[in-house]
TIVOLUM-617863 format. One record per residue (C-alpha): x, y, z. Coordinates in pm, whole numbers, always signed. Example, Ala and Ser with C-alpha at 12.3 -4.5 7.8 and 13.67 -1.06 7.14 Angstrom:
residues 2
PT    east   north      up
PT   +1230    -450    +780
PT   +1367    -106    +714
END
This chain:
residues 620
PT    east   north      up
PT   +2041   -5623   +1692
PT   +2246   -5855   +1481
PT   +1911   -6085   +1413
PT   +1723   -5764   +1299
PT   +2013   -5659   +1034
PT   +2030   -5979    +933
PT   +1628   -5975    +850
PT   +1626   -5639    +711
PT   +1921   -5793    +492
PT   +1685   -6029    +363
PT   +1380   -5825    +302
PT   +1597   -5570     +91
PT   +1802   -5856    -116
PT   +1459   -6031    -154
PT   +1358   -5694    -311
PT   +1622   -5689    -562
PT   +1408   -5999    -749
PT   +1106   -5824    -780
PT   +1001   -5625   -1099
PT    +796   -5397   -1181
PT    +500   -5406   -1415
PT    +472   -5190   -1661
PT     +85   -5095   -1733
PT    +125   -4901   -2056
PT     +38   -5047   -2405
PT    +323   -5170   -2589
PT    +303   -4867   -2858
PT    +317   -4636   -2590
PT    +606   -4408   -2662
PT    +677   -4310   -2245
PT    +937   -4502   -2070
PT    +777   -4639   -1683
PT    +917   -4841   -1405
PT    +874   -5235   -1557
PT    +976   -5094   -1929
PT   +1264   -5320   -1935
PT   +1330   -5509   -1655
PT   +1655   -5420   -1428
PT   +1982   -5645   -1369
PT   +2042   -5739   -1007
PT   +2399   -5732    -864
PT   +2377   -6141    -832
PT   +2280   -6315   -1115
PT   +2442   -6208   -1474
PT   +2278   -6433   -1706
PT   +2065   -6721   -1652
PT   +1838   -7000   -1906
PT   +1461   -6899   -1890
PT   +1140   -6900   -2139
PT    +883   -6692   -2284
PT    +535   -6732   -2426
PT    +467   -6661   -2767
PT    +118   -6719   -2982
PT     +92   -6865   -3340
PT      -6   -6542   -3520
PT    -126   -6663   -3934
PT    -133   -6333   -3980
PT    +281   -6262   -3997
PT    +281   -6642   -4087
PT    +394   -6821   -3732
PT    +129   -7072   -3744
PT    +382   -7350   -3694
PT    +672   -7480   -3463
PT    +900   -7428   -3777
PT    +820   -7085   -3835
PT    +855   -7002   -3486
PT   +1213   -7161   -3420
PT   +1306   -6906   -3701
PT   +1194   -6611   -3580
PT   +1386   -6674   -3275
PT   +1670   -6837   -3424
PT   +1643   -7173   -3266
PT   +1632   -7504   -3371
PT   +1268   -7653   -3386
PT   +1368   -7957   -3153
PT   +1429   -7743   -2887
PT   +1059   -7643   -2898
PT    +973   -7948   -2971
PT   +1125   -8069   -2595
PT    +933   -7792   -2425
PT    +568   -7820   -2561
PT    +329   -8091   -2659
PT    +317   -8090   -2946
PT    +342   -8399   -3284
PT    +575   -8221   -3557
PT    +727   -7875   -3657
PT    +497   -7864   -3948
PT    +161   -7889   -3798
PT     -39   -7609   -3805
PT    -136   -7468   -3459
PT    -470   -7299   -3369
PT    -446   -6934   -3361
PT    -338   -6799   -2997
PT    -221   -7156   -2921
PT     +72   -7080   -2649
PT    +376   -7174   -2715
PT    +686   -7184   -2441
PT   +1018   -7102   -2631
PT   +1316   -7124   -2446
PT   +1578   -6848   -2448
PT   +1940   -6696   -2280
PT   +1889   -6429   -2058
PT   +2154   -6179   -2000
PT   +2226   -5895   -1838
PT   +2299   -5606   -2091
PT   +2433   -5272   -1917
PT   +2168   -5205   -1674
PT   +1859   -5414   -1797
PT   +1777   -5765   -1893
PT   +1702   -5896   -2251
PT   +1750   -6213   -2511
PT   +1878   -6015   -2806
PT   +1805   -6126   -3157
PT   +1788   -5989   -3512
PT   +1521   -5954   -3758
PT   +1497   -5886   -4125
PT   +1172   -5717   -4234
PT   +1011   -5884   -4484
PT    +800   -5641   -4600
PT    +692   -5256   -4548
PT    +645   -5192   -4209
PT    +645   -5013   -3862
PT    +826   -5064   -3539
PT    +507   -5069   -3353
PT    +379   -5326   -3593
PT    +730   -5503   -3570
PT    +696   -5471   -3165
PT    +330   -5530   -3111
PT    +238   -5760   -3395
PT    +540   -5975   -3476
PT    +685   -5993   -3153
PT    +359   -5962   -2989
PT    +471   -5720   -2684
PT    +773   -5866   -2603
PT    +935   -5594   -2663
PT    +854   -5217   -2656
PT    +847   -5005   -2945
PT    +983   -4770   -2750
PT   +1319   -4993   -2699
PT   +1293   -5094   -3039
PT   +1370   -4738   -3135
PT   +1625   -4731   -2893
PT   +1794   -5008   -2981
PT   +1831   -4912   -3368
PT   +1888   -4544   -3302
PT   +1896   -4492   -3679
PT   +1580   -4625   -3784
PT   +1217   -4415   -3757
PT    +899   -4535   -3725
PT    +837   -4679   -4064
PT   +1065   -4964   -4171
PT   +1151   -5025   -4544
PT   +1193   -5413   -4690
PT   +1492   -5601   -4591
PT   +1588   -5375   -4324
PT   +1793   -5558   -4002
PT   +1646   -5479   -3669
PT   +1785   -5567   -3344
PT   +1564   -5683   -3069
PT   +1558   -5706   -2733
PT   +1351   -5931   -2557
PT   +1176   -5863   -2241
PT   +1333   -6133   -1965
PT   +1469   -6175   -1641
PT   +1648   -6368   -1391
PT   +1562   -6475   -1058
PT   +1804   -6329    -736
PT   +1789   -6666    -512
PT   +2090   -6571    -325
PT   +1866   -6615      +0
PT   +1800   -6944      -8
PT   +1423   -6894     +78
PT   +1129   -6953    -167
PT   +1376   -7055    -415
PT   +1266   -6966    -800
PT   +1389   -7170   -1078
PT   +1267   -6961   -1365
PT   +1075   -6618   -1421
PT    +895   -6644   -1758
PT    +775   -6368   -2007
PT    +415   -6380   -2030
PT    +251   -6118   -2275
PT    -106   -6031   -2145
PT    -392   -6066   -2390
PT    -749   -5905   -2360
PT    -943   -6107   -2069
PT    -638   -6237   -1881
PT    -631   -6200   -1472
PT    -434   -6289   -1239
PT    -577   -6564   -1075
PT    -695   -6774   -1386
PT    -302   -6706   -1496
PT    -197   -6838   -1159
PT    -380   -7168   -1212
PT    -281   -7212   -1575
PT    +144   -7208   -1434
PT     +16   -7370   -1095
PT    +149   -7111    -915
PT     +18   -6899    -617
PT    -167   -6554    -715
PT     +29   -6424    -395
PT    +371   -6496    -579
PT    +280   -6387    -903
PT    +131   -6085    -789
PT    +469   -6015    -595
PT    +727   -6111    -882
PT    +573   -5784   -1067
PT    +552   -5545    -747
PT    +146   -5550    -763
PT    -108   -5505    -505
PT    -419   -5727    -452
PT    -682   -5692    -680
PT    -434   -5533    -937
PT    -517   -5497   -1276
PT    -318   -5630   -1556
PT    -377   -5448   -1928
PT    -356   -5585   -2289
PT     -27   -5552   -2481
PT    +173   -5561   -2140
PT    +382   -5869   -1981
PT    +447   -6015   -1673
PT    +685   -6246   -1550
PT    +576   -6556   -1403
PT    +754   -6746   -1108
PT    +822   -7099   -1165
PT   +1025   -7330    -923
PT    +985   -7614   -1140
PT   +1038   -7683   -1514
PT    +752   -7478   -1669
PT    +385   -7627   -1838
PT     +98   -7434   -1922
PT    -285   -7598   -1814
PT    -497   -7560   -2138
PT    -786   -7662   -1968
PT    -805   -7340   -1741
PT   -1116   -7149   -1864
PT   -1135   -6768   -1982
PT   -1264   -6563   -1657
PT   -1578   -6492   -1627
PT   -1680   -6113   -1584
PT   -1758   -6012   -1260
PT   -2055   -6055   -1124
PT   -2295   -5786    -977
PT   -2330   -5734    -622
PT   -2519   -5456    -444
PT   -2335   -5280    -213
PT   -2357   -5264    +160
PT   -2557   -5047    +352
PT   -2514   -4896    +732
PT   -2729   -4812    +942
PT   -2675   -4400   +1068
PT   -2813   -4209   +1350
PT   -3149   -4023   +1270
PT   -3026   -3673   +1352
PT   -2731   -3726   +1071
PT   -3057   -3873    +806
PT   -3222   -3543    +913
PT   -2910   -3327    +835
PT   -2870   -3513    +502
PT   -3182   -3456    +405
PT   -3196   -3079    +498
PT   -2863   -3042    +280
PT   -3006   -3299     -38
PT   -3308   -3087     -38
PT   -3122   -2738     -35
PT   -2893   -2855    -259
PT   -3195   -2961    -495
PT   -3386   -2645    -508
PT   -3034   -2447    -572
PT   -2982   -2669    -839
PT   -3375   -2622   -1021
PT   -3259   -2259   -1019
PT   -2921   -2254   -1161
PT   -3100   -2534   -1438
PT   -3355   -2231   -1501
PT   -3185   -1975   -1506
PT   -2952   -2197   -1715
PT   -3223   -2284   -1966
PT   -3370   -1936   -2004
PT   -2988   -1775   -2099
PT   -2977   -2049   -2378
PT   -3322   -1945   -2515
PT   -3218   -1589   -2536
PT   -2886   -1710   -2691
PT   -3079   -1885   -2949
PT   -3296   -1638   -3020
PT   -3040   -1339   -3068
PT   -2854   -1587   -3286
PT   -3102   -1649   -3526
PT   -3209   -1307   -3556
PT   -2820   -1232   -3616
PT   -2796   -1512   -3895
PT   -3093   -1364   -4057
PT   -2955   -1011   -4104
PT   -2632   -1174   -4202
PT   -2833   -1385   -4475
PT   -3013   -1072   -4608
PT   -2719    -888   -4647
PT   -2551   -1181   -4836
PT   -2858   -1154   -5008
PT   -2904    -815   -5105
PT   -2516    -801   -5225
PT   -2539   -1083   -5416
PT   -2823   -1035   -5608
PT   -2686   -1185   -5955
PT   -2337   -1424   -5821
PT   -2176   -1397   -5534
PT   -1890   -1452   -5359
PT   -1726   -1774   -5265
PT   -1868   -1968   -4948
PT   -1566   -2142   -4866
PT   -1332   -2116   -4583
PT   -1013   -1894   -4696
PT    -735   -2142   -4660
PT    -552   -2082   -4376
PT    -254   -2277   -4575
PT    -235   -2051   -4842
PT    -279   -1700   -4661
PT    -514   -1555   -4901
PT    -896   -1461   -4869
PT   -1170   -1612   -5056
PT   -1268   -1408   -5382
PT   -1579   -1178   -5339
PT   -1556   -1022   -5675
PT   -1891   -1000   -5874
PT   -1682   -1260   -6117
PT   -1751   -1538   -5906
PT   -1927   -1813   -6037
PT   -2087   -1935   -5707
PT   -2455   -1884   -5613
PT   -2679   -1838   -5324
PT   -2874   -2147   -5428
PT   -2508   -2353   -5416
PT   -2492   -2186   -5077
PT   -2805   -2350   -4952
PT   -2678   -2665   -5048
PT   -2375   -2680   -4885
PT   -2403   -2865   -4514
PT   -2048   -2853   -4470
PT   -1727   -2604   -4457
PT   -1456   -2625   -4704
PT   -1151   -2468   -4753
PT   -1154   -2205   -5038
PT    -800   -2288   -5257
PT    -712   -1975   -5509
PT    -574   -2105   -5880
PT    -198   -1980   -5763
PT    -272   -2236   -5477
PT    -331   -2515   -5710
PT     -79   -2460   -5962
PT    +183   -2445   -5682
PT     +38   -2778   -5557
PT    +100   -2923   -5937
PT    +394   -2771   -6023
PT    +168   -2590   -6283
PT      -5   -2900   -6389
PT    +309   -3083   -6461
PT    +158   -3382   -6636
PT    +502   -3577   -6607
PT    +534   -3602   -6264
PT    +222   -3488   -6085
PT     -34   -3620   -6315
PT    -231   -3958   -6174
PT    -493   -3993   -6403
PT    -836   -3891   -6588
PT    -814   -3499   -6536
PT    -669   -3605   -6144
PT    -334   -3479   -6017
PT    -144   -3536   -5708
PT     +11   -3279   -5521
PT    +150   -3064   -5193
PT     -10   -2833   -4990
PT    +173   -2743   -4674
PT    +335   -3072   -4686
PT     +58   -3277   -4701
PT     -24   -3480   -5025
PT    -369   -3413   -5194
PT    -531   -3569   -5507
PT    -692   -3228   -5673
PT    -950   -3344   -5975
PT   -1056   -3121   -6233
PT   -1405   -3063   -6301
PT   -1707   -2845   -6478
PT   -1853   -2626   -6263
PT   -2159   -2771   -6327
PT   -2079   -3127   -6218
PT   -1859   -2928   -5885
PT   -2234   -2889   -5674
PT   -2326   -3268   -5706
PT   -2011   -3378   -5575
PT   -1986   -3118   -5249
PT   -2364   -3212   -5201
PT   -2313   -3589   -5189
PT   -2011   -3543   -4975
PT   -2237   -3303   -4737
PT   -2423   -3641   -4657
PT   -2220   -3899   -4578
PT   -1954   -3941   -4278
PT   -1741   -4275   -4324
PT   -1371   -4361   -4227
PT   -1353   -4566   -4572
PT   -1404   -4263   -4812
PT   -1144   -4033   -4957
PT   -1180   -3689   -4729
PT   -1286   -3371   -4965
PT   -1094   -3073   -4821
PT   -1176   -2800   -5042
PT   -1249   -2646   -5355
PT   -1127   -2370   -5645
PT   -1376   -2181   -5820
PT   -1329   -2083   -6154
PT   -1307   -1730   -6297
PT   -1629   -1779   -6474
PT   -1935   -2058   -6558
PT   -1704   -2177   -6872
PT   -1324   -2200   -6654
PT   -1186   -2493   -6487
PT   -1280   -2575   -6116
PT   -1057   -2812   -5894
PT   -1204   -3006   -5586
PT    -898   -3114   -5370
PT    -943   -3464   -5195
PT    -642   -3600   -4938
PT    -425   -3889   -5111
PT    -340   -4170   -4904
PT     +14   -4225   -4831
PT     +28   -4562   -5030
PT    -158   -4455   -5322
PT    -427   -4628   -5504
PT    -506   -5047   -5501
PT    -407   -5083   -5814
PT     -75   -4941   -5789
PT     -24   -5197   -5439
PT    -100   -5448   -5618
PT    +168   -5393   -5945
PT    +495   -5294   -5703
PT    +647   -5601   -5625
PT    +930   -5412   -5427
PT    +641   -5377   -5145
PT    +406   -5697   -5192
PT     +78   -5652   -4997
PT     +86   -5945   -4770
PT    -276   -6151   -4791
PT    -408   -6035   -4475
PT    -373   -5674   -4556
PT    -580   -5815   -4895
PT    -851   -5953   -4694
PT    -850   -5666   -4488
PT    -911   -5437   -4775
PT   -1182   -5625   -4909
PT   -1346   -5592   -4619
PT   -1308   -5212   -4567
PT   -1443   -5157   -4963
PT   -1756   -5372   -4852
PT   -1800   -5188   -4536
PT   -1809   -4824   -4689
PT   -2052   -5016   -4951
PT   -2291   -5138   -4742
PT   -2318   -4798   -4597
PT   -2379   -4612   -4917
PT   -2627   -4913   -5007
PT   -2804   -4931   -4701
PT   -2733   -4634   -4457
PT   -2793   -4336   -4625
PT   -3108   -4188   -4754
PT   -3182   -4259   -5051
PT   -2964   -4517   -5083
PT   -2609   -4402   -5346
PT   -2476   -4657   -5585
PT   -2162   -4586   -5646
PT   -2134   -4698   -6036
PT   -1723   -4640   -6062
PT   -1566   -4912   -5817
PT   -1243   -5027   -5919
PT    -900   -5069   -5838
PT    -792   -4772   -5910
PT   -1059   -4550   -5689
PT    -966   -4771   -5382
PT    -724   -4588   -5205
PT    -480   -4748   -4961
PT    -350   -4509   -4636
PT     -28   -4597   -4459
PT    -201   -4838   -4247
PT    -311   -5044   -4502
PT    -707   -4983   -4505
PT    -891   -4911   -4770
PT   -1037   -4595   -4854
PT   -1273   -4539   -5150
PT   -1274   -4185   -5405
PT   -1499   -4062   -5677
PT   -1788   -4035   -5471
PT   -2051   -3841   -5589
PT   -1921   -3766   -5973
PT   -2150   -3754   -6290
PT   -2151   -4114   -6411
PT   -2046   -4068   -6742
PT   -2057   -4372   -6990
PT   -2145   -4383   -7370
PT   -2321   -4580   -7630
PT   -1937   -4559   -7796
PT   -1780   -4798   -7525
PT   -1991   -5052   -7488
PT   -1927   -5360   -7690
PT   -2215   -5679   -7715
PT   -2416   -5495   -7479
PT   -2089   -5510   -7178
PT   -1895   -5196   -7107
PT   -1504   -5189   -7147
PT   -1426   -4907   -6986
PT   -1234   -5124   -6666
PT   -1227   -5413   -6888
PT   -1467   -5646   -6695
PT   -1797   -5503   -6568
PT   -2171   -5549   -6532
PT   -2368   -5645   -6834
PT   -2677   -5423   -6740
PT   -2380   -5085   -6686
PT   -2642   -4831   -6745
PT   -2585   -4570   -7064
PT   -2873   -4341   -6995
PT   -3078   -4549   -6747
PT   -3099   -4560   -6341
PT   -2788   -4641   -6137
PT   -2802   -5019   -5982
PT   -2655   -5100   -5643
PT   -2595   -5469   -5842
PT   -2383   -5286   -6052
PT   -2163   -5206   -5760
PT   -2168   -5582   -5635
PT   -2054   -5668   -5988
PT   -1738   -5421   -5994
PT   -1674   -5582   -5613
PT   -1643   -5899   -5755
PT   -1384   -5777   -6009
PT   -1228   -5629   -5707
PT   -1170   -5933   -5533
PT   -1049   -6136   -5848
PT    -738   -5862   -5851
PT    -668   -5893   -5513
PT    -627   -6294   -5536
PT    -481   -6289   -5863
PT    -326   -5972   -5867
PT    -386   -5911   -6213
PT    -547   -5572   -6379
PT    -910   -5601   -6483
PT    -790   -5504   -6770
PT    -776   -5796   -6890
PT   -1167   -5878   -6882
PT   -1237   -6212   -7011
PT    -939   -6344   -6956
PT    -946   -6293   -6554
PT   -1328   -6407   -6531
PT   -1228   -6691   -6729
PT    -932   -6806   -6507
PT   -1219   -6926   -6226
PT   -1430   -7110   -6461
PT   -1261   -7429   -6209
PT   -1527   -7316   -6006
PT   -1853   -7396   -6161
PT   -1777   -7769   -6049
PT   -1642   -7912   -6410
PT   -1270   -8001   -6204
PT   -1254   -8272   -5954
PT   -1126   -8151   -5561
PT    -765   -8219   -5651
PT    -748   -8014   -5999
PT    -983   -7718   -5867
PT    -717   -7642   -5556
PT    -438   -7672   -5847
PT    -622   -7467   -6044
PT    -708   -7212   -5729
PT    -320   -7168   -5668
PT    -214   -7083   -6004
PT    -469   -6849   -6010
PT    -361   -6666   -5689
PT    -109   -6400   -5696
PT    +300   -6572   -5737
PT    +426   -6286   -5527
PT    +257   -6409   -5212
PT    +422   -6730   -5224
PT    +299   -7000   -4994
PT    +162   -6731   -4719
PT    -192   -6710   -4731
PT    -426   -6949   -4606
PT    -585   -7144   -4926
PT    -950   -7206   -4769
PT   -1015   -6802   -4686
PT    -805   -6792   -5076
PT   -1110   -7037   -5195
PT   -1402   -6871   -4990
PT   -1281   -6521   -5180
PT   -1323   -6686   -5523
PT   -1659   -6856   -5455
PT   -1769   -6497   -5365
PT   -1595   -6339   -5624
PT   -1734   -6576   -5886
PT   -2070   -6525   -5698
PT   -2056   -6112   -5760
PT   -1966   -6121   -6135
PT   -2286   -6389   -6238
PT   -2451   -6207   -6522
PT   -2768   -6233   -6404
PT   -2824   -5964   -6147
PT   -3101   -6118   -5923
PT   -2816   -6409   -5875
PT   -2609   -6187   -5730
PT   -2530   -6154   -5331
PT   -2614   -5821   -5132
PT   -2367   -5614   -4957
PT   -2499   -5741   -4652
PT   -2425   -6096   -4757
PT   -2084   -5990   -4872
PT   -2010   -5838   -4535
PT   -2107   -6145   -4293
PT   -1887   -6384   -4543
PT   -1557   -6131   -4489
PT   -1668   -6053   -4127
PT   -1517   -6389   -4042
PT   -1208   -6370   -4231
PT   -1047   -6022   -4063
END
């Protein structure tokens, strides 16, 4: 009786050292089993490691940077992993084992730390990107109780760091260390065994999992050393699994006979309920188009001169669209539009503007920003005239990289004012990113944009019918949301240039475009490969394009008159002060070649969007 006790004792101490793993994605805002892990009533504190990953893109490519993050001195990482100096740069993903105090912190284990954000933020970004899962965002909200989800410049976070201690109180399978080990895309468990040279069986049963268990992305587990820890490099990514047929067993004939009485029953049951199916849709169909024919004539018949608005009646607003015979909508606009709007009333929009205050709610050309149950819009004003070529375009094209159109305001009459209302991004447009040096954008967020401006290029250029040139790109109709991508506006206006701004046969308007910009001739898609260009000198310089000549000429290093020395000099005063040393000065190089490539004043010498695409493919 005794001996039993005394195993039982052991089973349910041994317990006590297990932890659970937590399947859910770092972001995930529920609390499970594994979250954080629990204390033990043995051990209080105890020396252990985790794994972090060089990550350029928060600018930890290097032992240095690291030991400052976690506020350690770069020797001690230096003891742990194999590596020459602090300063050398590490391959992206290259594990890294940092050494840390774990303690035991009211109920749960962690290795608290501060951090200072550098820049504009979130917690999940803070949680999931700099501290790659380490932490929860989640616990990262309840640890700063005060802060929300978006976090301001130079705000102090503290952060606690997923860890635990080993219960060896036993005596039996004694484990020196268990270390944090955040899961990327493609890990298992058995390849992770053999990279710690541990047994699956004991890593499986340091995190509570079954055989065959699956571990997710963004999620940790601890691994059991009994030794001083080293990761294998050499242990290749797993291979998917490969297909197997599965088995088959043999069944009495009388069971085959009743299987295939019931598959065949089943079957013609089936046919019928598909017919009977098939034949209630075609009546459907039918009644409905005979029903949207009388509804058409009608519309018709009362309309015969204007009619009323085809809009949806905002549902923000409360009010019905105007049917009067004032409207200045017709049945031929109808037929045009492939896609529902929201029908805004002038009280609606002057609300929104604060009547059109041009102090505070004006944003440019004839464009103000506004509110409309709480949510920020950009409403434009326009002709009526020019109001149908917009709505069509927009009726055509479906991409995550152009500015939404949410509705529209007629005018009283042909000769009024009409408003098309557009969201607004939450961090306004490119332009303005680039000028506010309170909230520099970082250089992967600029590489990042670049790359969302070609994509939703490439797909006017190339995957729409016919293809759209957009004539108007520019910093200031690139749009930037709150999670940094790039959205672009003015799609589908009246391109509207004179002989009265152009100067030596090169339009002024932006400062620095196309030679060929078109006064009364056809739109050029090389015209919008130009304007890119320009775009991608302000994001590496950061300067307006204002200033025309002056930023083209600031790359002339680049047609090969400098030797290698004096053209990366030249290439880093040209880049933007504000980012400092953090960017990576061969992707900073690779955007001015293409850059320099797009603004060649010879058209036919110009890349393609396509081109443009598979060169910033590789750099996001």
């Amino acid at each position: 009786m005794i001996y039993l006790l005394f195993l039982t004792w052991i089973v349910v101490d041994s317990s006590f050292a297990e932890q659970f793993y937590d399947p859910s994605d770092c972001s995930s805002d529920t609390s499970y089993p594994g979250s954080r892990y629990t204390c033990n009533s043995i051990r209080q504190s105890c020396s252990t490691f985790l794994v972090y990953r060089s990550n350029q893109h928060f600018g930890h490519q290097n032992l240095m940077n690291i030991s400052a993050l976690f506020h350690i001195k770069p020797d001690e990482l230096l003891d742990w992993n194999n590596i020459a100096s602090p300063s050398e740069i590490l391959t992206p993903g290259r594990e890294v084992l940092v050494p840390i105090t774990c303690l035991c912190s009211g109920q749960y284990f962690q290795a608290s730390l501060n951090y200072t954000v550098p820049e504009r933020t979130s917690i999940s970004d803070v949680a999931c990107g700099v501290f790659e899962g380490l932490s929860k965002s989640l616990t990262l909200l309840q640890e700063n109780p005060s802060q929300g989800n978006d976090v301001e410049i130079r705000v102090k976070l503290h952060v606690p760091l997923r860890c635990a201690c080993p219960d060896n109180s036993t005596g039996v399978n004694e484990v020196k260390y268990l270390v944090t080990y955040p899961i990327l895309e493609g890990d298992e468990i058995n390849p992770l065994s053999m990279k710690f040279s541990i047994s699956p069986q004991d890593l499986l049963a340091a995190n509570h999992l079954e055989p065959k268990s699956t571990v997710f992305p963004n999620t940790t587990v601890l691994i059991p050393l009994k030794s001083d820890p080293t990761i294998n490099f050499n242990i290749p990514d797993s291979p998917p699994p490969t297909p197997v047929f599965l088995p088959t067993t043999t069944v009495e004939k009388t069971k085959k006979t009743k299987l295939r009485n019931l598959y065949i029953a089943g079957s013609i049951v089936g046919f019928l309920l598909v017919t009977v199916a098939l034949l209630a849709c075609g009546l459907y169909v039918k009644a409905l188009k005979k029903w949207k024919g009388e509804r058409l004539q009608s519309f018709t018949d009362r309309n015969s001169v204007l009619s009323g608005s085809t809009a949806r009646s905002s549902p923000r607003s409360g009010q019905t669209g105007r049917s009067s015979t004032n409207s200045c909508l017709s049945p031929d606009l109808l037929a045009g539009i492939k896609f529902s709007l929201y029908n805004y009333g002038i009280d609606d929009i002057r609300r929104a503007t604060h009547d059109f205050n041009e102090t505070t709610n004006k944003i440019g050309e004839q464009v103000y920003k506004g509110l409309i149950d709480n949510e920020s819009v950009m409403i434009k004003q326009m002709k009526f005239e020019d109001i149908r070529q917009v709505i069509d375009m927009h009726s055509k094209i479906n991409h995550v990289n152009i500015v939404n159109l949410h509705g529209v305001c007629y005018g009283e009459n042909d000769f009024a004012w009409s408003y098309l209302i557009f969201e607004l991004p939450t961090n306004g447009c490119l332009r303005n990113c680039l000028s506010d040096q309170a909230h520099r954008l970082n250089w992967s967020r600029r590489t990042r944009i670049a790359f969302d401006v070609a994509t939703v290029l490439h797909y006017l250029h190339y995957c729409i019918f016919p293809s759209y040139a957009h004539m108007s790109v520019n910093s200031r109709n690139i749009y930037v949301t709150s999670k940094w991508r790039a959205k672009l506006a003015n799609i589908g206006s009246t391109l509207a240039v004179t002989s009265s701004t152009r100067n030596n046969n090169v339009d002024t308007v932006n400062g620095l475009v196309a030679p060929e910009y078109p006064v009364n001739g056809p739109a050029s898609v090389k015209v919008d490969i130009f304007a890119f260009g320009v775009v991608l000198l302000e994001l590496i310089s950061g300067k307006d394009a204002t200033e025309g000549t002056l930023l083209k000429d600031s790359i002339g290093f680049l047609g090969g008159g400098a030797n290698e020395g004096g053209c990366f000099e030249q290439l880093r005063s040209f880049i933007d002060p504000s980012l400092k040393d953090e960017y990576l000065l061969a992707e900073a190089l690779c955007l001015a070649v293409l850059a320099k490539a797009c603004i060649e004043d010879d058209p036919l010498r110009r890349p393609s969007m396509d081109d443009i695409l598979k060169v910033l493919g590789r750099m996001v």
